[in-house]
C-alpha positions in Angstrom: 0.0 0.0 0.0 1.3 3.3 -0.9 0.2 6.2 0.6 1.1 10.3 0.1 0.0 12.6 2.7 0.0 16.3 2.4 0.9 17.6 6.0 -0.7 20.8 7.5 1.6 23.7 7.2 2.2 24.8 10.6 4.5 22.4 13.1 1.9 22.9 16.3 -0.9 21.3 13.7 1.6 18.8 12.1 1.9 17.8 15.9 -1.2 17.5 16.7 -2.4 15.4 13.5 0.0 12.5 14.5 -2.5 10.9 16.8 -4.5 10.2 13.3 -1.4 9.2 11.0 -0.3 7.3 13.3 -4.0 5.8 13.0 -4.3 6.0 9.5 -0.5 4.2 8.9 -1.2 1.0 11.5 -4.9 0.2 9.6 -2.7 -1.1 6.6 0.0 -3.6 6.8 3.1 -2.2 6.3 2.3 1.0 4.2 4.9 2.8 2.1 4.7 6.5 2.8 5.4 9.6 0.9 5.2 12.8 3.0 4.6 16.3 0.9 4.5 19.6 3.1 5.9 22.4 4.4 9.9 22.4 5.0 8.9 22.6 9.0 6.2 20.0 8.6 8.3 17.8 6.2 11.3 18.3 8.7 8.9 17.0 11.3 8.3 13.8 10.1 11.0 12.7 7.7 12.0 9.9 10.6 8.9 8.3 10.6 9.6 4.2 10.1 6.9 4.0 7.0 8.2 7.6 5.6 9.7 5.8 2.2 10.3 9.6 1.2 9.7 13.6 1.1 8.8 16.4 -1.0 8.5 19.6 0.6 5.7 21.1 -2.0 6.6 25.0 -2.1 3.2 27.5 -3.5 3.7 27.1 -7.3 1.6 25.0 -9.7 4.3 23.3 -11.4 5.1 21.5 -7.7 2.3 19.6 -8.6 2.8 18.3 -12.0 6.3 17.8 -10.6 4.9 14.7 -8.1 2.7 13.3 -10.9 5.4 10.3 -11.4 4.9 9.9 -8.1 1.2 9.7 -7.2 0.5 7.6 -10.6 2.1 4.9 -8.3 -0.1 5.7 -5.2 -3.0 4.0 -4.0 -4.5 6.5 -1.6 -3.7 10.4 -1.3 -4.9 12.1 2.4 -4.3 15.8 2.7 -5.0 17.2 6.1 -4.9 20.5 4.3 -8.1 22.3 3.0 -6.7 24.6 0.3 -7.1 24.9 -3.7 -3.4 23.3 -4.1 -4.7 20.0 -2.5 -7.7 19.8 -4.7 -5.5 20.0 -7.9 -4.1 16.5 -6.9 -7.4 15.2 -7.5 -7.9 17.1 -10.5 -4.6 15.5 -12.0 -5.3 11.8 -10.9 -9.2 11.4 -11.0 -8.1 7.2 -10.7 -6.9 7.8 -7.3 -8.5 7.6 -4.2 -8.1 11.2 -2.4 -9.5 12.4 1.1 -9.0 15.8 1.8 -9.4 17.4 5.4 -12.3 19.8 5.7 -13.0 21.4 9.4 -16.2 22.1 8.7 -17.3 18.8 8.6 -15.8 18.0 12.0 -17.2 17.3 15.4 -15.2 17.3 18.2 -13.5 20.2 20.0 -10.0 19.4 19.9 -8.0 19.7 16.7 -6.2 16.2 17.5 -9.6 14.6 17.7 -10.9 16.9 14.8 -7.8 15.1 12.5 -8.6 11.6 13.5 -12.4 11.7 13.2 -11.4 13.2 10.1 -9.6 9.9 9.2 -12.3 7.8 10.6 -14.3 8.9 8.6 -11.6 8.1 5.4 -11.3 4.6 6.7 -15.0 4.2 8.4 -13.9 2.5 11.7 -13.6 4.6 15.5 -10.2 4.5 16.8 -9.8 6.9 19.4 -6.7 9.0 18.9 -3.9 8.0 20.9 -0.6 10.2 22.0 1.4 12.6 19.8 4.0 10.9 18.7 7.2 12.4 17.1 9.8 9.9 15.9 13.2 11.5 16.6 16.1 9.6 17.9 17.5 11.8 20.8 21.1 12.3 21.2 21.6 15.3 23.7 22.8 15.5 27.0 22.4 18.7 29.5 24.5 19.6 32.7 21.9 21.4 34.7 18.1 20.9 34.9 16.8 23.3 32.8 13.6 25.6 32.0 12.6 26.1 28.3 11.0 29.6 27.5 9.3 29.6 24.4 8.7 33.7 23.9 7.1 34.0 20.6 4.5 32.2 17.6 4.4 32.2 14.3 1.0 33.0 13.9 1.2 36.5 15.3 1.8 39.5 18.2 -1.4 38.2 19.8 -0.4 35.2 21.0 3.1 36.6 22.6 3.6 37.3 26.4 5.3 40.3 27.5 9.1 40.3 27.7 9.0 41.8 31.2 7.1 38.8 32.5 9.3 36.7 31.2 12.5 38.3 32.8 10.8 38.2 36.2 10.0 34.4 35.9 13.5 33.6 34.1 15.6 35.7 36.9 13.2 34.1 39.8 13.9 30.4 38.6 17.9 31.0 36.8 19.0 30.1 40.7 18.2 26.6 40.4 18.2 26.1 36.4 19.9 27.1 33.5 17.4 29.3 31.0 17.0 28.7 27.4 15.4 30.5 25.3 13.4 29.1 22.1 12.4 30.8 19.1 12.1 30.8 15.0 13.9 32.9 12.2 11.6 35.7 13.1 11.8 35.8 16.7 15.8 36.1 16.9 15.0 40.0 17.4 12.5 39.5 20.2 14.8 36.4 21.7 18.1 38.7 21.8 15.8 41.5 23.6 14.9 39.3 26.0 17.8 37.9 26.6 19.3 41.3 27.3 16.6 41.9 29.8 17.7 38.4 31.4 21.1 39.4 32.0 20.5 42.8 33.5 18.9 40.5 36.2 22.2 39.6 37.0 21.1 35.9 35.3 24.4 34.7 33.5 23.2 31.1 32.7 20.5 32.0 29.9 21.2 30.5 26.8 19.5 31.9 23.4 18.6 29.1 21.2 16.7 31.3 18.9 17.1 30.8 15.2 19.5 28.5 16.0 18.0 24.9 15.8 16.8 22.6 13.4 13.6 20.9 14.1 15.8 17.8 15.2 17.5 19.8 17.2 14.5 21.9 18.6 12.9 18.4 19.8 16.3 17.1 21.3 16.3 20.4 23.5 12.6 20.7 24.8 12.7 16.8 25.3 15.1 17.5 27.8 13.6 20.3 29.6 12.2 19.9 33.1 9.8 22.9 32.6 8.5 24.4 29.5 6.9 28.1 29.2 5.2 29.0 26.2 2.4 31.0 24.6 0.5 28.8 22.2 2.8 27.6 19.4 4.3 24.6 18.0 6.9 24.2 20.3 4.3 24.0 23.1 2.9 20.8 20.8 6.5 19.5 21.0 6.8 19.8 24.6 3.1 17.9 25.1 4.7 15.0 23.0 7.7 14.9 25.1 5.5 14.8 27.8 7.7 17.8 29.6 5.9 20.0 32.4 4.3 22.8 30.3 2.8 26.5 31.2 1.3 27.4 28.6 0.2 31.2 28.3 -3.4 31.3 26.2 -4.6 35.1 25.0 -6.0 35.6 22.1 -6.5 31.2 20.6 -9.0 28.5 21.6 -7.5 26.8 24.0 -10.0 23.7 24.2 -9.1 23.4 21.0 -5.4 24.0 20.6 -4.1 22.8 24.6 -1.2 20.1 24.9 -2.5 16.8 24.3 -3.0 14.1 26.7 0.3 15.9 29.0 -0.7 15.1 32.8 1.3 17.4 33.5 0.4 20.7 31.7 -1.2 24.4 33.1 -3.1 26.7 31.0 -2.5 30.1 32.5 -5.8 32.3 31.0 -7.6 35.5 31.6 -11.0 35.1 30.7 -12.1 38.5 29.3 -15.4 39.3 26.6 -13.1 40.0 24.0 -11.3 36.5 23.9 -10.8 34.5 22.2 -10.6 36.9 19.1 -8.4 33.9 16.6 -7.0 37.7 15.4 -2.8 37.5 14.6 -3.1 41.3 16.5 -5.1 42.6 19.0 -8.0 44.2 17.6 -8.8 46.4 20.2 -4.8 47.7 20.7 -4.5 46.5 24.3 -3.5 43.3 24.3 -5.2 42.5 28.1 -5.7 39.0 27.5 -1.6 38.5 28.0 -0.8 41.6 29.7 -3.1 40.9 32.7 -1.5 37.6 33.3 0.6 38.2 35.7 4.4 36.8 36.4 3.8 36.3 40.1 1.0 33.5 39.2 3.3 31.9 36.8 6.2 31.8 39.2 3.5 30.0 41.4 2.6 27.4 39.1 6.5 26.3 38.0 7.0 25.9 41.2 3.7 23.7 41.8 4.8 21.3 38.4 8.3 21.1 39.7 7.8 19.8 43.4 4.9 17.8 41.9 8.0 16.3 39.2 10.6 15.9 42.2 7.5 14.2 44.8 6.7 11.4 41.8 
């Protein structure tokens, strides 16, 4: 059986829709896969044991004439995107079977079960979806427990934390753990201020990580965090599958949709205001309350709670 799946363009829902490939991959018996995506997506799960190979498929047409060869060998095609681009695979192969995600003709509340009922339905059985699961061999080693801070998102301003309350947690913990600090391409600028802000503190052992890791990399590193601070981003989804002790900061998202999966061991640090959640990239209204009014003192509180909990079990 082979099998090309298009995988959702951001790494937080890539993530998130393992539960159902992992799902959709153990139905058949041994299946040869071919993964198309984005380059963070792709990067994700080139390791998987069934991944037989990748394409990451970049916005022009002529990607997908270029993986004709390809699919004319292909038994099934699942794309857990919804775009025009996806729909053109069908338009090109009208002998192949092709299931395309569509969120509007999902159920549940979570986007992890909105991806597997989504492959329930392509299979018509009711598997329940399982753990994330990210299949990277881990080779890393650190010499002090250590706190992740995850500062920024891709998606936008709105889901971001405020630097100062960031400092105040970083310099209150830095006694008793080293501080790294995670981020993409476009956060180095907001990782290097905060950073800065660190080591007026007085903290010397912060490290920057930002724009500096692969996605192997970025997995090794959060997998060996014993605390994880984030807004809502796909680093936050990596943490969950590690299973490491996550705050996770939610403003301006759904968070019973987009929370950590199945991690025991996770806090969702909210305001509950009337104008959230917006789903806006910036706030609309120009205050930005829904992360300004959470407070550094409360999540001080809780990464002490989730580490004596860690240290008791």
């Amino acid at each position: 059986m082979k099998i090309i799946i298009e995988l959702p363009t951001w790494l937080g829902d890539t993530v998130m829709a393992t539960p159902a490939i992992e799902n959709l991959l153990n139905f058949y018996d041994r299946p040869e896969v071919f993964f198309i995506g984005s380059k963070v997506s792709i990067s994700l799960m080139k390791d998987h044991p069934f991944c037989k190979g990748n394409y990451v498929l970049k916005r022009k047409l002529i990607d997908i004439f270029a993986l004709r060869k390809q699919i004319k060998k292909t038994n099934l095609i699942v794309s857990f995107r919804n775009s025009i681009r996806s729909s053109l695979f069908k338009v090109f192969n009208t002998n192949i079977n092709f299931y395309k995600y569509n969120k509007n003709k999902t159920k549940s509340s979570h986007q992890v079960e909105k991806y597997n009922e989504f492959i329930n339905y392509l299979l018509k059985i009711n598997s329940r979806p399982k753990l994330l699961k990210i299949h990277k061999k881990i080779d890393l080693n650190l010499p002090k427990l250590s706190i992740g801070i995850n500062p920024g998102a891709s998606y936008g301003s709105s889901k971001c934390w405020h630097v100062d309350g960031f400092t105040q947690v970083a310099s209150s913990l830095a006694k008793d753990f080293d501080i790294y600090i995670f981020g993409g391409a476009l956060e180095v600028e907001l990782a290097q201020f905060l950073e800065k802000a660190i080591r007026k503190k007085g903290v010397k052992n912060v490290f920057n990580l930002a724009g500096k890791t692969s996605i192997d990399s970025l997995c090794a590193y959060i997998s060996k965090m014993q605390l994880f601070i984030t807004g809502d981003s796909g680093p936050m989804h990596i943490a969950a599958a590690y299973k490491i002790p996550t705050i996770s900061l939610f403003g301006s998202t759904k968070y019973l949709e987009t929370s950590q999966w199945k991690n025991k061991e996770s806090v969702i640090i909210k305001r509950d205001l009337e104008c959230q959640p917006c789903m806006k990239r910036i706030c609309p209204l120009g205050h930005h309350n829904c992360m300004k009014l959470i407070t550094a003192e409360s999540v001080i509180i809780e990464a002490k709670r989730l580490f004596s909990k860690v240290k008791i079990n």
